[in-house]
ROKOLMI-179180 format. One record per residue (C-alpha): residue number from 1; residue in one letter; z, y, x negated. Coordinates in steps of 0.001 Angstrom, whole numbers, plus 500000, padded with zeros to 6 digits. Example, Ala and Ser with C-alpha at 12.3 -4.5 7.8 and 13.67 -1.06 7.14 Angstrom:
<pts>
   k r     c3     c2     c1
   1 A 507800 495500 487700
   2 S 507140 498940 486330
</pts>
This chain:
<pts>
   k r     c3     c2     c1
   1 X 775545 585658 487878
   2 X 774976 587364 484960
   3 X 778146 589730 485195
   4 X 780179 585944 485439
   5 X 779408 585524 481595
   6 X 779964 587980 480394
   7 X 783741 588214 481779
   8 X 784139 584390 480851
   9 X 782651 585276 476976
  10 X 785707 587202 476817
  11 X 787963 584207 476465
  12 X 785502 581502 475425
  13 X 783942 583032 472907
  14 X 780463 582299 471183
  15 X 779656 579790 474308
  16 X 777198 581745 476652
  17 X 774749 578923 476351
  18 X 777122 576077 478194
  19 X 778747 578835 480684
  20 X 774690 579563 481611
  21 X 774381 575471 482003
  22 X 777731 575690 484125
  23 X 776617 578286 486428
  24 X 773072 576362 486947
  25 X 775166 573634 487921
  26 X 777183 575244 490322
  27 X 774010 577214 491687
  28 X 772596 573501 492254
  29 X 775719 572420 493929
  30 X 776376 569725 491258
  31 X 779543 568364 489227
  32 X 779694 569088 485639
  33 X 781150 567145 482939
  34 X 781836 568573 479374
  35 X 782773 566184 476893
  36 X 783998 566728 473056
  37 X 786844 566229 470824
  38 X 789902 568163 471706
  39 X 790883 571901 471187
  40 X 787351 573044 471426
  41 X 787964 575026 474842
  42 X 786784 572889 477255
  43 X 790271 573370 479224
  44 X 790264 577085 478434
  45 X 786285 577316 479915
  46 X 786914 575955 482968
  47 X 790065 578148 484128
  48 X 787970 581487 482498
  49 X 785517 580113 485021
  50 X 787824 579416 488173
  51 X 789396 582999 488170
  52 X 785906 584681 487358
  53 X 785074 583034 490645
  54 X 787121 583629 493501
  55 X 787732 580061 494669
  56 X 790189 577664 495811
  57 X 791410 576128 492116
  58 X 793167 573251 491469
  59 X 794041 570888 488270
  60 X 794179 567379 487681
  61 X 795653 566215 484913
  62 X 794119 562254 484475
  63 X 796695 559943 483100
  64 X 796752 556237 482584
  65 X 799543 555944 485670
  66 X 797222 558047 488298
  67 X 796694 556052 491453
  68 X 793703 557562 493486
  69 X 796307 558495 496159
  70 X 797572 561232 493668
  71 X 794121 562608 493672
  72 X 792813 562015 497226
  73 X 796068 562078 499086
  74 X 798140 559698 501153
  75 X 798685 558844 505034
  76 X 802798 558865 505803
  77 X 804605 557378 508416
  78 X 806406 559682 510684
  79 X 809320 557886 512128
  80 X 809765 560643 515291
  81 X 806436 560840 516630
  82 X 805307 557011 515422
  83 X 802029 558035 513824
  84 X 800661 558379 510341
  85 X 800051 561680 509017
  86 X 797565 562006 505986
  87 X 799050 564314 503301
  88 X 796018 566160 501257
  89 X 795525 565586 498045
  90 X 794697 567982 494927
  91 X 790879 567059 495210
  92 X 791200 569640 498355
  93 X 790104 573066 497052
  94 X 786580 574948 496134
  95 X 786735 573960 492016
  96 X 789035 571097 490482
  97 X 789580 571029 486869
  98 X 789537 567033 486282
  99 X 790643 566875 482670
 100 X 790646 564182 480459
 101 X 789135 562269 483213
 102 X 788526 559087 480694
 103 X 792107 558575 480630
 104 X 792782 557018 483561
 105 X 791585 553592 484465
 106 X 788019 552811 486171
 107 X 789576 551706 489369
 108 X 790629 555646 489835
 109 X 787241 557335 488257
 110 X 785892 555234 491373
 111 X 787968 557109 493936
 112 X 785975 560315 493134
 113 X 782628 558821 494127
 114 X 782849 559394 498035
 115 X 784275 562762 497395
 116 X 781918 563971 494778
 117 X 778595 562696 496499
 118 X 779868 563592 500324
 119 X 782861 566322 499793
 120 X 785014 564013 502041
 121 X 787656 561554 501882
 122 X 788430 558417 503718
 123 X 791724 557311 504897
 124 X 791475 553925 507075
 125 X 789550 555026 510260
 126 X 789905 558703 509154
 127 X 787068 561514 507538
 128 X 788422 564652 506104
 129 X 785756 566760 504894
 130 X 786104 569114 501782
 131 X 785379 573196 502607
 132 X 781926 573976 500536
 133 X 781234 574493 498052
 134 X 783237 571576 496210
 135 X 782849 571824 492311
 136 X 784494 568911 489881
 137 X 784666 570236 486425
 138 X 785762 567161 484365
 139 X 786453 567151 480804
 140 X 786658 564088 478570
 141 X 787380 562856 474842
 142 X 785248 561002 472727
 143 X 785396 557123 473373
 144 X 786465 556617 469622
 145 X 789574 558808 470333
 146 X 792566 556182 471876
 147 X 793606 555761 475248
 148 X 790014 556058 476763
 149 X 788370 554258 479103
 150 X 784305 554280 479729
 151 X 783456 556087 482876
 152 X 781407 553835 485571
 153 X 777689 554035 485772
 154 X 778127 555515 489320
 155 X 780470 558063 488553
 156 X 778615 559484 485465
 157 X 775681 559605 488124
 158 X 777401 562411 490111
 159 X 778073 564771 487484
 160 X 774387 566763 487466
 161 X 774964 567897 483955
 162 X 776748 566433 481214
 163 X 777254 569120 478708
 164 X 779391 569732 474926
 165 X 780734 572855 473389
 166 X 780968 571876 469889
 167 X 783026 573518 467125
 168 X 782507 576973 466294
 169 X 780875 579099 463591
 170 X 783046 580853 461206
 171 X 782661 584409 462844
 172 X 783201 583065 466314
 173 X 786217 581089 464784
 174 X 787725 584395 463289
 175 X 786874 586352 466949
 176 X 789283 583838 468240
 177 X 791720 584350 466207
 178 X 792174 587892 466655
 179 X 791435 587191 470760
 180 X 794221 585282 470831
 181 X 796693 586493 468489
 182 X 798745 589160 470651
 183 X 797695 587956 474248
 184 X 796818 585352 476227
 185 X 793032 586732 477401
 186 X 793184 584709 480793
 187 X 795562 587223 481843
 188 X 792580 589973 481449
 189 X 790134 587717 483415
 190 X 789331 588920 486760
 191 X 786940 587848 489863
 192 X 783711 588812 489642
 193 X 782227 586623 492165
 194 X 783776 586390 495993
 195 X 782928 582871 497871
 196 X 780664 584505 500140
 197 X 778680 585864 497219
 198 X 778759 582196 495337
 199 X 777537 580576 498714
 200 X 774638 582879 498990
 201 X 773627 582641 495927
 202 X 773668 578922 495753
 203 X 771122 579516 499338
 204 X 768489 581549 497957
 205 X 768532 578937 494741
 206 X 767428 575911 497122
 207 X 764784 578446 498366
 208 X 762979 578863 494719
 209 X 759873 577943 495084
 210 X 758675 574328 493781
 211 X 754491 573362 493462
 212 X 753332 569772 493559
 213 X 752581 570283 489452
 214 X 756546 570499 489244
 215 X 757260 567672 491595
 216 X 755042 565197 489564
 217 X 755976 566299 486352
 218 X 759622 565475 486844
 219 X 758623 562005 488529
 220 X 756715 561394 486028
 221 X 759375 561993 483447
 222 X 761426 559699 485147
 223 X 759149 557294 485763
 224 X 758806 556874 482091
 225 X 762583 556160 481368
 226 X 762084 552646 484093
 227 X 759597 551566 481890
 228 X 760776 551987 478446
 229 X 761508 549511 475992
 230 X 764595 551117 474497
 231 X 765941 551513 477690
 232 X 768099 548715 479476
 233 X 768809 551726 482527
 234 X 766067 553743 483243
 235 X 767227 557386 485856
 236 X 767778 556829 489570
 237 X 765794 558819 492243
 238 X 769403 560477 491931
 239 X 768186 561432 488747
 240 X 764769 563247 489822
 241 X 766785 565141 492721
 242 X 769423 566654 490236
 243 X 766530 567593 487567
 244 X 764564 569342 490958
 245 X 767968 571474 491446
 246 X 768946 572243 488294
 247 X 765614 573337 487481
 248 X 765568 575910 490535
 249 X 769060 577326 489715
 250 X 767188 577841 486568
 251 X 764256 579841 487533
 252 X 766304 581710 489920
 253 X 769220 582888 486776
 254 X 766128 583699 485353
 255 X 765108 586113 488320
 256 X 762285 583913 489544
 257 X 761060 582768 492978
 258 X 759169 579780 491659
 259 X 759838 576738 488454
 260 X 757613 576387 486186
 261 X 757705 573459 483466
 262 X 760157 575424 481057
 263 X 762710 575180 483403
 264 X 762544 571269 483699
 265 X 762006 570901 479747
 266 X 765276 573365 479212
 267 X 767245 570883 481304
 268 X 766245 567650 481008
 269 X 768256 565987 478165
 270 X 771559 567645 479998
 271 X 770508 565425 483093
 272 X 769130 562571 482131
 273 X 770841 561735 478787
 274 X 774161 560267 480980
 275 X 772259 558157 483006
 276 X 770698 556277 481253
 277 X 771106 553223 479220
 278 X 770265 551645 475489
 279 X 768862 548366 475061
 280 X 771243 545910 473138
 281 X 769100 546109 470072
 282 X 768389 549841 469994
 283 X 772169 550266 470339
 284 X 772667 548146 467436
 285 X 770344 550338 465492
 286 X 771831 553055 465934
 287 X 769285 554574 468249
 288 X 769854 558248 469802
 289 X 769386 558871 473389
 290 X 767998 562355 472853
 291 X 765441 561064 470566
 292 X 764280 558760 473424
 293 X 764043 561632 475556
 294 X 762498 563607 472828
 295 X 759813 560471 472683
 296 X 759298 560496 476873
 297 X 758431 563930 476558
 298 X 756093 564111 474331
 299 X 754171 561322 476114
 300 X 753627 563225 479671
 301 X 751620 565869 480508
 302 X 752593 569443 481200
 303 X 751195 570612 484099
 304 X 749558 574079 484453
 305 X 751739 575778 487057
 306 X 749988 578712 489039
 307 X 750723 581184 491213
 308 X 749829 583077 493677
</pts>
């Protein structure tokens, strides 16, 4: 997995540290979200990553207007043989690029909650299941920025990671300039990864090893969010199942059979920080999520992982 950022660094440059969080997702199985301001990359990311990988690609663009028929597809009546015929949708294919996914209403986030938990989609009496592994990369803009809308509770639940690139440093900000100045480096960008690679890889990362020190600690962290003050949401068993993944796909990037508690501390703000909620009051002081987390872990034990 390795080899995949390097070839992505190429066009997104100075960002090895989200493409590593990207790939843990995907090792997981999960759905990533990436949000920050625009013209960052987050666009440009994604496709480096869809043609470093050699999947099925396709791109949403969310809009205001988007009915979740445009996304999931559409059953049409076929006046010579009398019967409805469903019509796939774009969601059909190995990685989708949803971007700008805040800009459509709520009512169509919604539509992507049977397809990103199952990798199917329903159509009256009708299942048509997605060919694995199914990857949403969605991309969204700041709430301040206009023409947003908040995503639902549930569908911010399905991403495993929510990640942001930020802006970059001067030197990386110069690199890009001369990247780009001639030539458009997606054209240079070439698989690295086949399918069958990708889905054995994502196999032996549900195999890494996991002790009972691991499993408590990340209850435990959990746990702690349903009974927090500052909290009105606390994480979903949801929650403890996508920290359990992303830690293996963790350990295993890291060429290891077996998680230790790094591996849950490296991930944990990335997972929990979307799904979970402020109090009233601690919103209205201005509270930051990450220094709740940062207050939950300091108040539960590390365990002392060993093995054999």
């Amino acid at each position: 997995m390795r080899k995949d950022i390097e070839n992505v660094s190429k066009v997104v440059i100075g960002k090895e540290s989200v493409v590593l969080d990207i790939l843990k997702a995907i090792l997981a199985g999960g759905h990533v979200l990436i949000e920050d301001v625009p013209g960052v990359g987050k666009t440009m990311l994604i496709k480096a990553l869809s043609k470093s990988i050699d999947l099925n690609f396709n791109r949403i663009q969310f809009t205001p207007d988007i009915l979740s028929s445009d996304i999931l597809g559409v059953s049409i009546y076929n006046p010579n043989t009398h019967e409805f015929n469903f019509k796939k949708g774009p969601i059909f294919a190995n990685m989708i690029l949803a971007d700008e996914i805040n800009r459509t209403s709520p009512k169509t986030q919604s539509a992507l909650i049977e397809v990103m938990e199952e990798g199917q989609v329903s159509d009256g009496n009708n299942t048509y299941l997605l060919a694995p592994p199914f990857i949403v990369m969605a991309t969204e803009n700041p709430l301040e920025y206009s023409g947003t809308f908040s995503l639902p509770e549930a569908v911010l639940d399905r991403f495993i990671l929510r990640l942001s690139l930020g802006y970059p440093t001067k030197n990386e900000e110069i690199k890009i300039l001369s990247t780009y100045r001639t030539k458009d480096p997606l054209e240079h960008i070439l698989p690295v990864i086949t399918l069958d690679e990708l889905k054995q890889h994502q196999s032996e990362a549900k195999k890494v090893n996991v002790s009972t020190g691991i499993y408590e600690f990340i209850v435990d962290i959990v746990n702690k969010t349903r009974n927090c003050n500052e909290l009105f949401l606390g994480a979903s068993p949801r929650t403890s199942i996508a920290l359990l993944k992303i830690s293996q796909a963790t350990a295993y990037i890291h060429e290891r059979n077996y998680v230790i508690p790094d591996d849950v501390k490296e991930n944990v703000k990335k997972v929990l920080s979307h799904r979970i909620i402020l109090s009233k009051e601690e919103k209205f002081n201005g509270t930051n999520i990450s220094d709740i987390i940062d207050s939950i872990m300091k108040e539960i034990s590390v365990p002392n992982i060993k093995y054999a």
